[in-house]
SETITI-92086 format. One record per residue: residue number from 1; residue in one letter; x, y, z of N, C-alpha, C, O in turn. Coordinates in Angstrom, 3 decimals, padded with zeros to 6 digits. Layout:
ATOM   drentor   drenke        n.X        n.Y        n.Z       ca.X       ca.Y       ca.Z        c.X        c.Y        c.Z        o.X        o.Y        o.Z
ATOM       NUM        A          X          Y          Z          X          Y          Z          X          Y          Z          X          Y          Z
...
//
This chain:
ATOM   drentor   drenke        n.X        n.Y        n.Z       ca.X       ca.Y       ca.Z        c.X        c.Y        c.Z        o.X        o.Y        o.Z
ATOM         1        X    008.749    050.219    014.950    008.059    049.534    013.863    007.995    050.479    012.663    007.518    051.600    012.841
ATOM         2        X    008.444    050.110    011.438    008.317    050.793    010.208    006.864    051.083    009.592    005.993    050.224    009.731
ATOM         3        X    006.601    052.227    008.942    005.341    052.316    008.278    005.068    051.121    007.658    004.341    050.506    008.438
ATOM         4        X    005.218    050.609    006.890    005.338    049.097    006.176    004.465    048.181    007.249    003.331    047.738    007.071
ATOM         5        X    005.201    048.045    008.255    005.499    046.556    009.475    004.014    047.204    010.081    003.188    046.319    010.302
ATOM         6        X    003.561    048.558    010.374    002.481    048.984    011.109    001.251    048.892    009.904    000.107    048.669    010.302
ATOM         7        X    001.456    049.039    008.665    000.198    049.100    007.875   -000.296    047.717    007.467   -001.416    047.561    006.981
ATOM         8        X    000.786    046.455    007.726    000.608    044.922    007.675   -000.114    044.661    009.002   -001.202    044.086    009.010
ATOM         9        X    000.377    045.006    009.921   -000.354    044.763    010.804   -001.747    045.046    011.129   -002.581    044.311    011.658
ATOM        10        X   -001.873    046.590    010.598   -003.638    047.229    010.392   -004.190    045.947    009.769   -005.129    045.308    010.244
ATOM        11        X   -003.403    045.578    008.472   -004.769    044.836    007.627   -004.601    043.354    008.202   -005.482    042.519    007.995
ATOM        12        X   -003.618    043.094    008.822   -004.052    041.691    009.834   -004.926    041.900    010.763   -005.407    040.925    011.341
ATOM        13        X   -005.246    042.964    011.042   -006.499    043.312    012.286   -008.129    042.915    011.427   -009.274    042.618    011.766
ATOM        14        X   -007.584    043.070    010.530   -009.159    042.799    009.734   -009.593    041.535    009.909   -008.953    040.612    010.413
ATOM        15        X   -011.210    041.498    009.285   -011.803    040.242    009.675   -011.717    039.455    008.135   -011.110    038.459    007.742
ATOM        16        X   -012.708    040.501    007.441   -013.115    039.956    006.119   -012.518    039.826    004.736   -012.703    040.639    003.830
ATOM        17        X   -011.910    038.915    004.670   -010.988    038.783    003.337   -011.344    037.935    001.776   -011.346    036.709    001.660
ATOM        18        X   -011.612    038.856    000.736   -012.273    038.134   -000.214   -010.606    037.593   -000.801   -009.662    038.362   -000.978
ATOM        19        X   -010.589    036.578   -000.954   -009.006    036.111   -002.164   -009.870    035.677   -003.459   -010.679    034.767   -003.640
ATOM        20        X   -009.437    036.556   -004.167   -009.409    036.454   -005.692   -008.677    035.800   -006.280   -007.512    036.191   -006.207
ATOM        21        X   -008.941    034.442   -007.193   -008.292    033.600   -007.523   -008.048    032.226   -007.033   -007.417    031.245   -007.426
ATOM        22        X   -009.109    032.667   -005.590   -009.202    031.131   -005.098   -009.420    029.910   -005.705   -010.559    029.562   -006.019
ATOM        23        X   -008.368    029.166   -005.921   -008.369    027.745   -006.345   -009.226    026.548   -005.210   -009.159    026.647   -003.985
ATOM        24        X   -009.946    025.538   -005.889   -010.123    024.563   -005.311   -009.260    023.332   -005.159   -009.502    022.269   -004.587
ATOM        25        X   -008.151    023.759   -005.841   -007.138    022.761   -006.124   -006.160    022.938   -005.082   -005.377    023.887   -005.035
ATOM        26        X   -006.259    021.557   -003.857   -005.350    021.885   -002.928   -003.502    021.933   -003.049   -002.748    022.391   -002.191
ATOM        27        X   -003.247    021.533   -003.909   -002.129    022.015   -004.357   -001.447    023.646   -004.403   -000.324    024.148   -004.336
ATOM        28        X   -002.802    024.089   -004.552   -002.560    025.883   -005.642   -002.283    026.413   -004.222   -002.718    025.803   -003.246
ATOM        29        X   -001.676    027.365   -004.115   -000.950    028.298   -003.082   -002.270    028.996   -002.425   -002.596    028.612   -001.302
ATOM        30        X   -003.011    029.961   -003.044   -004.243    030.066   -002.984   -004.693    029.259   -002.025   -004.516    029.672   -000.879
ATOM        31        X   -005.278    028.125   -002.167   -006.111    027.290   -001.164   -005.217    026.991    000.155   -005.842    026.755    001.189
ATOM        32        X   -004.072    026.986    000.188   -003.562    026.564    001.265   -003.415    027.856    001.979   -003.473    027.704    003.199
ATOM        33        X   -003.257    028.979    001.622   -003.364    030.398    002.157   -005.090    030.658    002.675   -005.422    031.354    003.634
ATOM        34        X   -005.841    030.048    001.941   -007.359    031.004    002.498   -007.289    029.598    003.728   -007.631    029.995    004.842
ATOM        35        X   -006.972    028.319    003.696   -007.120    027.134    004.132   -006.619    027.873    005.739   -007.187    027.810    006.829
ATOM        36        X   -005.656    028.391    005.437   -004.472    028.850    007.152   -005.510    030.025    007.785   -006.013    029.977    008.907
ATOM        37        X   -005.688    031.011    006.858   -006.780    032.474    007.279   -007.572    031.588    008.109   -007.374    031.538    009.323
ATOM        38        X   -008.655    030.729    007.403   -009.815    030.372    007.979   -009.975    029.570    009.162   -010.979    029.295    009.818
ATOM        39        X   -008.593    029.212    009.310   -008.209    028.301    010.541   -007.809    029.424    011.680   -008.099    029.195    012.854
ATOM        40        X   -007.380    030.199    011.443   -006.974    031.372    012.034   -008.152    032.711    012.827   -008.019    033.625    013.640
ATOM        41        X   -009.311    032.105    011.976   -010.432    032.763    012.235   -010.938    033.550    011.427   -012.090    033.972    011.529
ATOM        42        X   -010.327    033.777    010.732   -011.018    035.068    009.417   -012.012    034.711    008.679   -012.341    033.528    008.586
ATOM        43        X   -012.571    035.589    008.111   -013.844    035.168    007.271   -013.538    035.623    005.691   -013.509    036.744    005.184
ATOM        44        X   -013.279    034.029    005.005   -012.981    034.247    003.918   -013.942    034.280    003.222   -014.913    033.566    003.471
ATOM        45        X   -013.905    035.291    001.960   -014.953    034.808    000.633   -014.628    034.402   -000.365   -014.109    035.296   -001.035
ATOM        46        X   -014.662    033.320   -000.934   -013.763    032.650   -002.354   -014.548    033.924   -003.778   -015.748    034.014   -004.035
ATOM        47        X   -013.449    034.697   -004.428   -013.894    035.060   -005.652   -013.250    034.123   -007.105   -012.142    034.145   -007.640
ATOM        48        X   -014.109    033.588   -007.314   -013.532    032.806   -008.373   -014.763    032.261   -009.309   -015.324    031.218   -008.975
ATOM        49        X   -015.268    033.117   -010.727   -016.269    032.553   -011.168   -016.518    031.260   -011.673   -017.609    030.749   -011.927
ATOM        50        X   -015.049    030.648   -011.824   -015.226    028.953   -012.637   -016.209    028.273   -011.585   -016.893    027.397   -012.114
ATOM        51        X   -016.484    028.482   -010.042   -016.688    027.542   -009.146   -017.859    028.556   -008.338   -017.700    029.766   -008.176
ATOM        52        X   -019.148    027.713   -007.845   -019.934    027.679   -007.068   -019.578    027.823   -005.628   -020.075    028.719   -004.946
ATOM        53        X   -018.509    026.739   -005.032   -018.357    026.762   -003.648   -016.920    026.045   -003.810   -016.641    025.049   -004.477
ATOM        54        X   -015.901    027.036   -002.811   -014.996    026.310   -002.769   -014.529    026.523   -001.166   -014.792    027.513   -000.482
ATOM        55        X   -013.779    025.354   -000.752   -013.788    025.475    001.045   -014.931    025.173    001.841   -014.869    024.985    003.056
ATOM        56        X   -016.218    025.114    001.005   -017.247    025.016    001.339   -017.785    026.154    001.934   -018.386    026.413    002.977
ATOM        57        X   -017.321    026.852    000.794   -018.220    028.331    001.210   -018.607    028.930   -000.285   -018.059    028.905   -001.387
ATOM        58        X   -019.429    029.299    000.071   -020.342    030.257   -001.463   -019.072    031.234   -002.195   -018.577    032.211   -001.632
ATOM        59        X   -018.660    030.720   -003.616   -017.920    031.235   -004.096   -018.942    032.348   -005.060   -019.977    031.890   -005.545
ATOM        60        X   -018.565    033.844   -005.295   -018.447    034.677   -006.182   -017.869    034.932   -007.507   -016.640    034.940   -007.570
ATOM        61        X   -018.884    035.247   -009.113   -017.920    035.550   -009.892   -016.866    036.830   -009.762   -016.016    037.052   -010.624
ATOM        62        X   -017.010    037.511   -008.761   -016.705    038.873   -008.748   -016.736    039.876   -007.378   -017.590    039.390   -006.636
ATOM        63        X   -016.205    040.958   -006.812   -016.213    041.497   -005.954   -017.325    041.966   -005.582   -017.842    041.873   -004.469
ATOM        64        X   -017.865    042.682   -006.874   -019.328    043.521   -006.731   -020.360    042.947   -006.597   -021.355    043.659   -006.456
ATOM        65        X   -020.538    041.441   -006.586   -021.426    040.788   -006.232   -021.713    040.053   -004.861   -022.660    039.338   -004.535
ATOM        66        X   -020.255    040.579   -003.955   -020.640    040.096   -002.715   -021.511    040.917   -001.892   -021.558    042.129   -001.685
ATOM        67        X   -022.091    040.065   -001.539   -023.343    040.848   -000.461   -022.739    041.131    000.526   -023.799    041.350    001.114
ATOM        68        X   -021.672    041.428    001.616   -021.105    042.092    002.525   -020.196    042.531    002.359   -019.404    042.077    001.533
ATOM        69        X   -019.894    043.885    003.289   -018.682    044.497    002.912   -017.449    043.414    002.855   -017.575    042.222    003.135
ATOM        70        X   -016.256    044.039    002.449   -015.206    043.309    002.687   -014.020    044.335    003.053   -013.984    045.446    002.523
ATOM        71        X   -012.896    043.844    004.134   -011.708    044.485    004.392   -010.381    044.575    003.313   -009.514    045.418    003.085
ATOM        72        X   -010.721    043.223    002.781   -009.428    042.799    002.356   -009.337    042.316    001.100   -009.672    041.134    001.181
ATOM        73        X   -009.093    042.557    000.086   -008.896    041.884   -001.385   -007.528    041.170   -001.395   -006.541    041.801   -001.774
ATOM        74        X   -007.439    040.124   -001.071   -006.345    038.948   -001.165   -006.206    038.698   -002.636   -007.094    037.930   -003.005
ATOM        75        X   -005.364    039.093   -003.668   -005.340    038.742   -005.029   -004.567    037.665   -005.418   -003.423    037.708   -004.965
ATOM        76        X   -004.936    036.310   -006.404   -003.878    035.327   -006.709   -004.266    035.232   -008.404   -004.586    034.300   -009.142
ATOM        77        X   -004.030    036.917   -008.627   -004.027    036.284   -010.080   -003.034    037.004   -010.461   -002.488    037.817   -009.716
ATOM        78        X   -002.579    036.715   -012.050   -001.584    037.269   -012.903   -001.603    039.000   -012.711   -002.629    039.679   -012.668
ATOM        79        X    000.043    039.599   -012.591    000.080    041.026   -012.553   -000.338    041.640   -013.544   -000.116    042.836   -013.354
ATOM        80        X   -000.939    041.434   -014.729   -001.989    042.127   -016.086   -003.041    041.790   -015.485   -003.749    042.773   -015.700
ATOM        81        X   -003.593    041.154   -014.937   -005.058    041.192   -014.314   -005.219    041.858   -012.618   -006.024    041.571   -011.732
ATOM        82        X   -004.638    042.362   -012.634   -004.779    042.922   -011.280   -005.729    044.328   -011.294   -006.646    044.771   -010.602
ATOM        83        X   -005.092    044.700   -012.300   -005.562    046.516   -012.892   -006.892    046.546   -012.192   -007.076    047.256   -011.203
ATOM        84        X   -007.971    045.646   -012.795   -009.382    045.913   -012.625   -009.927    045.135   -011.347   -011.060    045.149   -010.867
ATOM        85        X   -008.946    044.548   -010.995   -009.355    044.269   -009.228   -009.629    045.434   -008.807   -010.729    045.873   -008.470
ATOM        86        X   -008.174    046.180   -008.827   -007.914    047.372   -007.937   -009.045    048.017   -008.041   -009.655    048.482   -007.078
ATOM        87        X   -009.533    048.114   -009.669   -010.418    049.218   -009.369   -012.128    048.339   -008.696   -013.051    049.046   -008.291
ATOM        88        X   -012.221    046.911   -008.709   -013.387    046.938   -008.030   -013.082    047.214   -006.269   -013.749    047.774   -005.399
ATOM        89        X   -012.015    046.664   -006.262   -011.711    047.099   -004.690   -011.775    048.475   -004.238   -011.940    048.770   -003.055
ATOM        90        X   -011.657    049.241   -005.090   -011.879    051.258   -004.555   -013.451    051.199   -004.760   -013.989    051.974   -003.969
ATOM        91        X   -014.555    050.390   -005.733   -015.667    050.591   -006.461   -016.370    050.286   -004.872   -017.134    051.018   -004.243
ATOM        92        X   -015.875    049.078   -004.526   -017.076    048.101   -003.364   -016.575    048.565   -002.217   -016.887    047.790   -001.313
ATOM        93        X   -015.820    049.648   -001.753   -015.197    050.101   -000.518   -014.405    049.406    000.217   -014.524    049.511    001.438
ATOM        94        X   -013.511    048.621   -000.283   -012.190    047.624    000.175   -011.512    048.236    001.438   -011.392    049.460    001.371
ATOM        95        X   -011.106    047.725    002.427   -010.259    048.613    002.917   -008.540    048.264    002.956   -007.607    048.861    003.494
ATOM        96        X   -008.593    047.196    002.246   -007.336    046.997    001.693   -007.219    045.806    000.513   -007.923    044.816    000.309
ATOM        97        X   -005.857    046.400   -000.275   -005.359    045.514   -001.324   -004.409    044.438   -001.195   -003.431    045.113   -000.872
ATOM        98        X   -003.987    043.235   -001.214   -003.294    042.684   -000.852   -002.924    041.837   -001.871   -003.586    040.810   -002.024
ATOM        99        X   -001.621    042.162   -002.889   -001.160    041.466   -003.939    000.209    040.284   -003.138    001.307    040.455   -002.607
ATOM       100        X   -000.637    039.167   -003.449    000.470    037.830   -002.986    002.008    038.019   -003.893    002.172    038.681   -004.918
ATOM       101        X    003.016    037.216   -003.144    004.091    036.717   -003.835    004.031    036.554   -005.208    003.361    035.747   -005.853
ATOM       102        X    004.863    037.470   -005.615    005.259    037.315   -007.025    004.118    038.126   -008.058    004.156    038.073   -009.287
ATOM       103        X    003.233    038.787   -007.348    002.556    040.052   -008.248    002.533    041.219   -007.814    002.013    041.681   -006.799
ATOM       104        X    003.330    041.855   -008.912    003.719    043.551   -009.021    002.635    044.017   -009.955    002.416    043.570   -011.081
ATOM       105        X    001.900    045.105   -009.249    001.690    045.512   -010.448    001.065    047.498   -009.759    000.065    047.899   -009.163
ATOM       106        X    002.357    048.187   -010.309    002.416    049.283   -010.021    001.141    050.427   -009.718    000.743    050.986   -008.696
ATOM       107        X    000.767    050.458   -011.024   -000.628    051.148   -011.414   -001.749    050.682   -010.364   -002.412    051.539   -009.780
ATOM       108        X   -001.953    049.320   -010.131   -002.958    049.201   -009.443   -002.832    049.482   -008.251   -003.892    049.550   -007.628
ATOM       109        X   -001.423    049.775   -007.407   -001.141    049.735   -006.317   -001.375    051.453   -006.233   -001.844    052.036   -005.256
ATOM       110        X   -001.073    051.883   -007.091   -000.951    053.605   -007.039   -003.114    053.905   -006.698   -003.731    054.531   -005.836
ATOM       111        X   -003.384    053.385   -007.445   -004.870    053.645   -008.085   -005.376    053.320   -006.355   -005.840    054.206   -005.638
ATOM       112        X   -005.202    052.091   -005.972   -005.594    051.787   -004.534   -005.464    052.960   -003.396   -006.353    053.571   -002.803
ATOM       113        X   -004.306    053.039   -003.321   -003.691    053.873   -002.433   -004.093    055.411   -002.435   -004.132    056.220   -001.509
ATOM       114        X   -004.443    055.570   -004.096   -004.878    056.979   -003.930   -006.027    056.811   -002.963   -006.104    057.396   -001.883
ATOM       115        X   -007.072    055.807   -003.532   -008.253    056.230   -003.396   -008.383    055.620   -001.599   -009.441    055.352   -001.028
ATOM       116        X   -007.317    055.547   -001.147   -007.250    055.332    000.557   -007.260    053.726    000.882   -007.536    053.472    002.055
ATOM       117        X   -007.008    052.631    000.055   -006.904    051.949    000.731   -005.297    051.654    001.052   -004.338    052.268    000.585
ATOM       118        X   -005.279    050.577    001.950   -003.946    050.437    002.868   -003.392    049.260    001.548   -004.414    049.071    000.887
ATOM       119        X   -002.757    048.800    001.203   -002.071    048.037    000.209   -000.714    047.677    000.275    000.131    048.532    000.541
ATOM       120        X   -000.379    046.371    000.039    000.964    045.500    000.187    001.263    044.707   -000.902    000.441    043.831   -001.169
ATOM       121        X    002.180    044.802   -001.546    002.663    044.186   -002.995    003.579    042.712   -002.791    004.329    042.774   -001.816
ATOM       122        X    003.615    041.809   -003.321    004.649    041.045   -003.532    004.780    040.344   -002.267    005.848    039.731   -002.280
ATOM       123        X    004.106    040.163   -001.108    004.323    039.468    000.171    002.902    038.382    000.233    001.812    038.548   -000.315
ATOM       124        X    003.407    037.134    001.182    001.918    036.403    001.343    001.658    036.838    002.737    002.403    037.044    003.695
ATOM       125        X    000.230    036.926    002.542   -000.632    036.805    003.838   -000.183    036.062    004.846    000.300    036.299    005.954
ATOM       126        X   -000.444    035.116    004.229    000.103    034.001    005.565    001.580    033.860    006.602    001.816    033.562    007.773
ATOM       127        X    002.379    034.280    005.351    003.736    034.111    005.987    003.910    035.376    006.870    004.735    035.559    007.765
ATOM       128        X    003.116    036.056    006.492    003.530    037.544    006.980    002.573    037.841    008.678    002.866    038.600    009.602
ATOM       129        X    001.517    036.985    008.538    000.509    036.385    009.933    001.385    035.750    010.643    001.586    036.249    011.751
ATOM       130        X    002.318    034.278    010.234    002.606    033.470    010.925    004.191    034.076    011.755    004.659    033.488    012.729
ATOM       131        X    004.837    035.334    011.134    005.947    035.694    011.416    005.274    036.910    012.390    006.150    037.738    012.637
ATOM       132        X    004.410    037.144    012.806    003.624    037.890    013.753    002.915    037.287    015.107    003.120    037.497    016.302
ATOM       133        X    002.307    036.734    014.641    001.259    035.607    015.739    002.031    034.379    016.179    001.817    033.980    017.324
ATOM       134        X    002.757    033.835    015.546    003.936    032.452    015.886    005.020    032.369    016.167    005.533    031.262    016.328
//
């Protein structure tokens, strides 16, 4: 198993996954990704300030306002907005970064990693669960 294939797997061991950018719109990639986690057993937290509750769970404007730790920062937003995830994810003790399909974004991945968390760029959660567990 490659460093890569073993550090995906660490952060599939986790429980608690906040996704940033959670849409309520079942269409959005987003919802159908936290939709599979939560079926799967994980304990998602929707961060998304437009919305109160989405999934029917207490949505957050923000990381630093969740009241329990979290493992996992699931990100679904634009690669210029990632920067200041990263850094609430090193701020609130993340233990990992997890940028979905189709967001690069270098700096934040460096900034993560320094500060020890485990981090994966450009892959989805889900597909990367279901090519493991299925």
């Amino acid at each position: 198993m490659t460093g890569a294939e073993t550090k995906i797997e660490t952060i599939l061991s986790m429980k608690t996954i906040a996704v940033v950018g959670l849409s309520p719109n079942e269409i959005r990639p987003s919802h159908g990704v936290a939709r599979y986690l939560l079926a799967q057993g994980y304990h998602i937290i929707p961060v998304n300030p437009g919305y109160d509750e989405i999934l029917g769970l207490k949505s957050y404007p923000s990381l630093s306002v969740v009241p329990e730790p979290i493992d996992i920062v699931d990100v679904f937003r634009r690669p210029e907005q990632v920067l200041p995830i990263a850094e609430e994810a090193v701020a609130i003790g993340a233990k990992a970064l997890w940028l979905q399909l189709g967001i690069v974004n270098d700096a934040a991945v460096q900034l993560a990693e320094k500060a020890g968390l485990l981090v994966v760029q450009n892959r989805c959660i889900k597909i990367e669960h279901q090519q493991r567990h299925y």
